[in-house]
C-alpha atoms as one frame of an Amber mdcrd trajectory, in Angstrom:
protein
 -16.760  14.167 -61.855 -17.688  10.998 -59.670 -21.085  10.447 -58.623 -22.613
   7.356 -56.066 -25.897   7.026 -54.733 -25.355   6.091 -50.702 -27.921   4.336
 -48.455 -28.118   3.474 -45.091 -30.498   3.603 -41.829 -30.490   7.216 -41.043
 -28.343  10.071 -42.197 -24.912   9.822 -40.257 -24.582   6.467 -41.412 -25.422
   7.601 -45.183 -22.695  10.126 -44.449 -19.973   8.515 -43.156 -20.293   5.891
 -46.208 -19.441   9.173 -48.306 -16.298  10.356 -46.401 -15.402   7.180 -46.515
 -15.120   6.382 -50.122 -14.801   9.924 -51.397 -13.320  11.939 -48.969 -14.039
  15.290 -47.466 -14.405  17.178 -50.830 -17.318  15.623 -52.130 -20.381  17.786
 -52.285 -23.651  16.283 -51.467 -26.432  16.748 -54.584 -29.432  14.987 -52.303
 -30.623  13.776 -49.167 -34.554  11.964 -49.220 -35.905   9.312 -47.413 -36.720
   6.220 -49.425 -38.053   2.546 -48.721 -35.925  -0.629 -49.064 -37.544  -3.803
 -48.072 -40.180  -2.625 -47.061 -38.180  -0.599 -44.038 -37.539   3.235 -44.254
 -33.548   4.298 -45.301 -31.212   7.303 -46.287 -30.278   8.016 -49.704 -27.816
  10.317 -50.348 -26.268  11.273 -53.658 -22.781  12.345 -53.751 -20.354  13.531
 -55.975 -16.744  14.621 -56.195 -14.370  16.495 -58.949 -12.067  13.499 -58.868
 -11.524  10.088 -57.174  -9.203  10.652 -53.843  -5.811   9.766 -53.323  -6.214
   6.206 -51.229  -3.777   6.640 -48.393  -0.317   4.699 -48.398   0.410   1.696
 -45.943   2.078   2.869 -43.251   4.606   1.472 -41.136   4.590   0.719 -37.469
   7.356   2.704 -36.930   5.779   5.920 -39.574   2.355   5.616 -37.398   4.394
   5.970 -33.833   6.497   9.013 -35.756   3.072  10.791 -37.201   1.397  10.252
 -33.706   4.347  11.836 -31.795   4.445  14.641 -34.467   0.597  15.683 -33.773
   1.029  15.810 -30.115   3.114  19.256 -30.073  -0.300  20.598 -31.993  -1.665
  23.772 -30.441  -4.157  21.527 -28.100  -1.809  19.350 -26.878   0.415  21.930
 -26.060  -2.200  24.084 -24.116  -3.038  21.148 -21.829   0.504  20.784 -21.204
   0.796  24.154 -20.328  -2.738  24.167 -18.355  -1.008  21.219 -16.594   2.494
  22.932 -15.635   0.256  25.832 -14.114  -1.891  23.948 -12.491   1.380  22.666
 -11.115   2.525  25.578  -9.824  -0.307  26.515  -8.416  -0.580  23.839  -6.100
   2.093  24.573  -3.846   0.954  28.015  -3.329  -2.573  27.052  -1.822  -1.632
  27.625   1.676  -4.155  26.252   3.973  -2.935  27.815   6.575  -4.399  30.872
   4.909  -7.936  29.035   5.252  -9.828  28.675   8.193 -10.484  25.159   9.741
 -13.895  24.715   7.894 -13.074  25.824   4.653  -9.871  23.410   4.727 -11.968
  20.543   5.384 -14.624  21.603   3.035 -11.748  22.027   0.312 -10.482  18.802
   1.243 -13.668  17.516   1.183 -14.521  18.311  -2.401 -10.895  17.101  -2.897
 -11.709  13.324  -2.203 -15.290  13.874  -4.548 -12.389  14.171  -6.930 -12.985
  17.940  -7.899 -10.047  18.570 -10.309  -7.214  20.986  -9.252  -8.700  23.539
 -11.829 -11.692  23.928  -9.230 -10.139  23.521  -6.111  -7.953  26.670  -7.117
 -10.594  28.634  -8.162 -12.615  27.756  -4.696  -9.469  28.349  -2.527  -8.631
  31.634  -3.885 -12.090  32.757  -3.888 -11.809  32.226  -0.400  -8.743  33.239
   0.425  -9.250  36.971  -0.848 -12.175  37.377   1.824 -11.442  36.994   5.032
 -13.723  34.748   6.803 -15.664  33.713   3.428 -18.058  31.374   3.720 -18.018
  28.200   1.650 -20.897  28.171   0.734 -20.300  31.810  -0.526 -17.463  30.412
  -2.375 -19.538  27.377  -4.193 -23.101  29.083  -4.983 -22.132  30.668  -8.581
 -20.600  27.255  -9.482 -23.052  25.454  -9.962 -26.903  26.970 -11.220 -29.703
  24.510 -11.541 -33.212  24.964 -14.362 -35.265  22.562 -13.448 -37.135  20.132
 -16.359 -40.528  21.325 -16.072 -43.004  22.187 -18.835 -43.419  26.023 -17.018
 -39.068  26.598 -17.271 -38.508  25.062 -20.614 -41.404  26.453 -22.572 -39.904
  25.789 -26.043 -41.162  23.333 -28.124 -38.318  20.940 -28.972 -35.963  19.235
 -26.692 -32.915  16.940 -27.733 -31.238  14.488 -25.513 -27.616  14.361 -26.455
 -24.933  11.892 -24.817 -22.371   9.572 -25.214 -24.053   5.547 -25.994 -24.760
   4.165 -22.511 -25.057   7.824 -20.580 -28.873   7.139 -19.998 -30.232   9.130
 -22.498 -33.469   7.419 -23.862 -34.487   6.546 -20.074 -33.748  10.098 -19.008
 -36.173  11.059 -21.769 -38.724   8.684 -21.011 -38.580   9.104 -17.256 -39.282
  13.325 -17.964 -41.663  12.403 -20.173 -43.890  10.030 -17.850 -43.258  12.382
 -15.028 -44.473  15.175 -17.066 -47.787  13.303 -18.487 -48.378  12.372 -14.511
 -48.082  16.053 -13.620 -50.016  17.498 -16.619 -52.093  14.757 -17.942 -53.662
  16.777 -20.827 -49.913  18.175 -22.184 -49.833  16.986 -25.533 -45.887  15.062
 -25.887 -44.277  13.408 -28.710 -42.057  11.282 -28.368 -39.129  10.887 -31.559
 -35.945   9.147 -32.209 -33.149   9.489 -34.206 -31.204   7.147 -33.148 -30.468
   4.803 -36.109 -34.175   3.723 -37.014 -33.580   0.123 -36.071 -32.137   0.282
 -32.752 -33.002  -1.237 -29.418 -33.604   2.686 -28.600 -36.197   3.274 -30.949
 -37.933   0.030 -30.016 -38.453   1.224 -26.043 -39.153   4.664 -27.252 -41.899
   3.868 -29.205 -43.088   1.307 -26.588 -43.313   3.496 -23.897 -45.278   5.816
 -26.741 -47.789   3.964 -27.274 -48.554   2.630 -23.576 -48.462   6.169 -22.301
 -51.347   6.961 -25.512 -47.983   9.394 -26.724 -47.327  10.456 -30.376 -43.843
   8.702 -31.629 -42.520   9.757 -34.856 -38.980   8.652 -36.251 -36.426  11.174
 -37.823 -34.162   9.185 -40.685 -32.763  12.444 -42.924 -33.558  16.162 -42.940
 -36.716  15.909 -44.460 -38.350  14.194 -41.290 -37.262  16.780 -38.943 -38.303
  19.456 -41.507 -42.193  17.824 -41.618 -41.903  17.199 -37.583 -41.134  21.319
 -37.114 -43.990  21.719 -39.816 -46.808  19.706 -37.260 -44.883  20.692 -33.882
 -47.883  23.057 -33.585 -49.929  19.792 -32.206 -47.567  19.402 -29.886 -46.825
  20.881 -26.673 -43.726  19.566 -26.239 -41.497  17.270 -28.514 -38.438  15.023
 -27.395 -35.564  14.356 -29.070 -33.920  10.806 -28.592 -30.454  11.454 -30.510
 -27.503   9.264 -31.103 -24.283   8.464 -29.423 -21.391  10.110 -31.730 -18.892
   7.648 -33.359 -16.051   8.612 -34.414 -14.508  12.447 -35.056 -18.301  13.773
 -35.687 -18.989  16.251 -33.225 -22.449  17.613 -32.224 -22.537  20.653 -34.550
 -21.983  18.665 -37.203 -24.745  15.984 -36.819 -26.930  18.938 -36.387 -26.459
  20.860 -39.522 -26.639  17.101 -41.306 -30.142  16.539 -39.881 -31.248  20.517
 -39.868 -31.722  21.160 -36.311 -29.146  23.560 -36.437 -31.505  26.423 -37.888
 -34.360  25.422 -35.492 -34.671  28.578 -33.199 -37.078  26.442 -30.878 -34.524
  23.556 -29.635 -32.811  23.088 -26.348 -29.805  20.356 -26.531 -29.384  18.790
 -23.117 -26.277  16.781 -22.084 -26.934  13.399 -20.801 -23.757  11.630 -18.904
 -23.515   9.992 -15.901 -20.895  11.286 -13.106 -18.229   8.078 -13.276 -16.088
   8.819 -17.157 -12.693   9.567 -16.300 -11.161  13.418 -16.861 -10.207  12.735
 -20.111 -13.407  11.144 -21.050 -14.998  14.396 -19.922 -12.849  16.177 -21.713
 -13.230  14.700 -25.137 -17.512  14.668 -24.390 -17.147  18.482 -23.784 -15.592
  19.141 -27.019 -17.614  16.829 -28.608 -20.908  17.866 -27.311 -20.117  21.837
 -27.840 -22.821  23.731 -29.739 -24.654  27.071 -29.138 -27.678  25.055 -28.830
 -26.701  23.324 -25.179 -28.864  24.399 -22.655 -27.992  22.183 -19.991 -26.956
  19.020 -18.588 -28.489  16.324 -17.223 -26.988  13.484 -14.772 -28.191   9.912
 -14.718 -27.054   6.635 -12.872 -26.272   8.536  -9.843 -26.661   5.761  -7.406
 -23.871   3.734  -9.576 -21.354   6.837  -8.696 -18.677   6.765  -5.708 -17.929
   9.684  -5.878 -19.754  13.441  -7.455 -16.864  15.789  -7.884 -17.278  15.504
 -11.814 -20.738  17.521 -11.546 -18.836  20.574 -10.397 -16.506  19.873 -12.587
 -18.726  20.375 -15.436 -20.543  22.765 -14.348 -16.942  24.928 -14.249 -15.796
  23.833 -17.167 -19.386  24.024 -20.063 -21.227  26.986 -17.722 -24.248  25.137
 -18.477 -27.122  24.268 -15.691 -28.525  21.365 -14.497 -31.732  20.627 -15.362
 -32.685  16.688 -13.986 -31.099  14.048 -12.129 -31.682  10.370 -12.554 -31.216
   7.598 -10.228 -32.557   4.071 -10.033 -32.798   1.169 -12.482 -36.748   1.874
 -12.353 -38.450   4.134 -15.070 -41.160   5.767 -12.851 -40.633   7.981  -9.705
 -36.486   7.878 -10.978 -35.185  11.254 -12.101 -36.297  14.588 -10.865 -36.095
  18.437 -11.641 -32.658  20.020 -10.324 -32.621  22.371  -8.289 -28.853  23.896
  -6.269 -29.866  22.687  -2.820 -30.511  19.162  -4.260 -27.209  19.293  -5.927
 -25.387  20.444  -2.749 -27.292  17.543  -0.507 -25.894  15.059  -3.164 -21.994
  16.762  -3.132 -22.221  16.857   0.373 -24.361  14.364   1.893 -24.793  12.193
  -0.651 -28.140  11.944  -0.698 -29.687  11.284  -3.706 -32.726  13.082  -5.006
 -35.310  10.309  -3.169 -33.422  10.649  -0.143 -31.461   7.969   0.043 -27.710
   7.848   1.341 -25.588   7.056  -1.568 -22.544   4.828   0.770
């Protein structure tokens, strides 16, 4: 059997040193916090039955053959055939069928760039009621749960996202607008997003101006003694990491143990202006019976809103805050449908302001 000892800033890094060098068999005999240099680190001991096979050179020509190979697998295939429907589908959308303001209201959400998948759905909903209205039509698409204390009356909170999506200023915009509404509501604030990033650094800034608890989680152990004094708390935020690589959501969260905490929420941070497939990839990414909703940030940076319906179709989930403005305070507000509609529609943002 081969044993290392693994360290690193936080957990994921730790972890991805071990499937590195010893693949995906190797079982993992400890996970602790320890100190190294005087700054706080993973260590994780690892072992394996025997050393890995280290993969051949390959070819330019054997990479394009094994890359050509893997796209006829099952989920290539599906989107091809999701595709070729969609195709055929198209053509059948009569809008003739519609009446004048539900065509413009289709083509409407057709310029937001609301993908065909939606626009189908929406015209056929339509089209099998005779005079349905389009607002009739949209309503069940989209739901909105507002970030307030009184909706979400769990105790933790995570903010998951791609890196750049906004999500440590979506957290501390909620959490200053909560401390303003509720000035006795006792918040932490906690990362876990590397230890040594420029994350951590505002989050525990805007801690300790706003008089907040900050606390930082490295390995499994931290978030085990943060559930053990949550009961200080009335509400804890969770700043976590942008995913690199194949490591999906689920994963990170059975790493660090928040997968058996009964009292999280997950919310999904992104910002309306990735491309389809970018969504795509985020939604698969992001997937986990612990996502409660979504939350949109950089609003007034979009042209265009189409991929908040699109979302909304696609995970189910609700929208819970929208963020807008480069400022902290007075930037990001509780969702609610009819602010959502003013913003697909009339593209006014949640201050009131005409997005051009």
């Amino acid at each position: 059997m081969k044993m290392k000892t693994y360290r690193a800033a936080t957990s994921t890094a730790a972890f991805a040193k071990v499937k590195s060098e010893l693949g995906n068999e190797a079982v993992i005999l400890s996970n602790k916090t320890v100190v190294e240099n005087g700054c706080k680190c993973c260590e994780i001991v690892a072992a394996v039955e025997s050393a890995p096979v280290r993969p051949q050179r390959h070819s330019k020509e054997s990479v394009v053959d094994a890359a050509l190979c893997d796209s006829v697998g099952w989920q290539r295939e599906w989107s091809q055939i999701k595709g070729q429907i969609m195709a055929l589908m198209k053509p059948q959308m009569d809008p003739s069928k519609l009446t004048p303001k539900q065509r413009i209201a289709l083509e409407y959400l057709e310029r937001e760039e609301v993908n065909e998948r939606v626009l189908t759905h929406i015209y056929c909903t339509m089209r099998e009621t005779s005079d349905c209205p389009v607002m009739t039509a949209l309503d069940p698409l989209i739901k909105a749960t507002p970030f307030r204390a009184e909706t979400w009356t769990n105790t933790f909170h995570a903010f998951a996202g791609p890196g750049g999506a906004g999500k440590t200023s979506s957290l501390v915009r909620l959490a200053l607008r909560m401390k303003k509404e509720r000035p006795g509501m006792r918040l932490c604030l906690a990362t876990a997003d590397g230890g040594r990033g420029k994350g951590r650094l505002v989050l525990k800034h805007y801690a300790e101006l706003s008089g907040l608890a900050f606390r930082e989680i490295i390995t499994k152990e931290d978030f085990a003694l943060l559930q053990e004094e949550s009961r200080q708390f009335d509400m804890i935020l969770i700043d976590l990491p942008g995913l690199s690589g194949q490591t999906t959501l689920e994963e990170w969260t059975r790493l660090y143990g928040l997968d058996d905490c009964r009292d999280l929420s997950i919310h999904l941070v992104m910002n309306p202006y990735y491309s389809t497939a970018q969504f795509e990839r985020f939604v698969d990414k992001y997937k986990s019976e612990q996502l409660a909703s979504v939350i949109w940030t950089k609003l007034d940076e979009a042209c265009t809103f189409g991929a908040v319906l699109n979302l909304a179709f696609t995970s189910g989930l609700p929208v819970s805050a929208l963020s807008y403005g480069p400022g902290i305070k007075n930037s990001i507000r509780p969702a609610s449908e009819e602010m959502i509609w003013r913003l697909m529609f009339m593209r006014t943002l949640p201050d009131g302001n005409k997005q051009p």
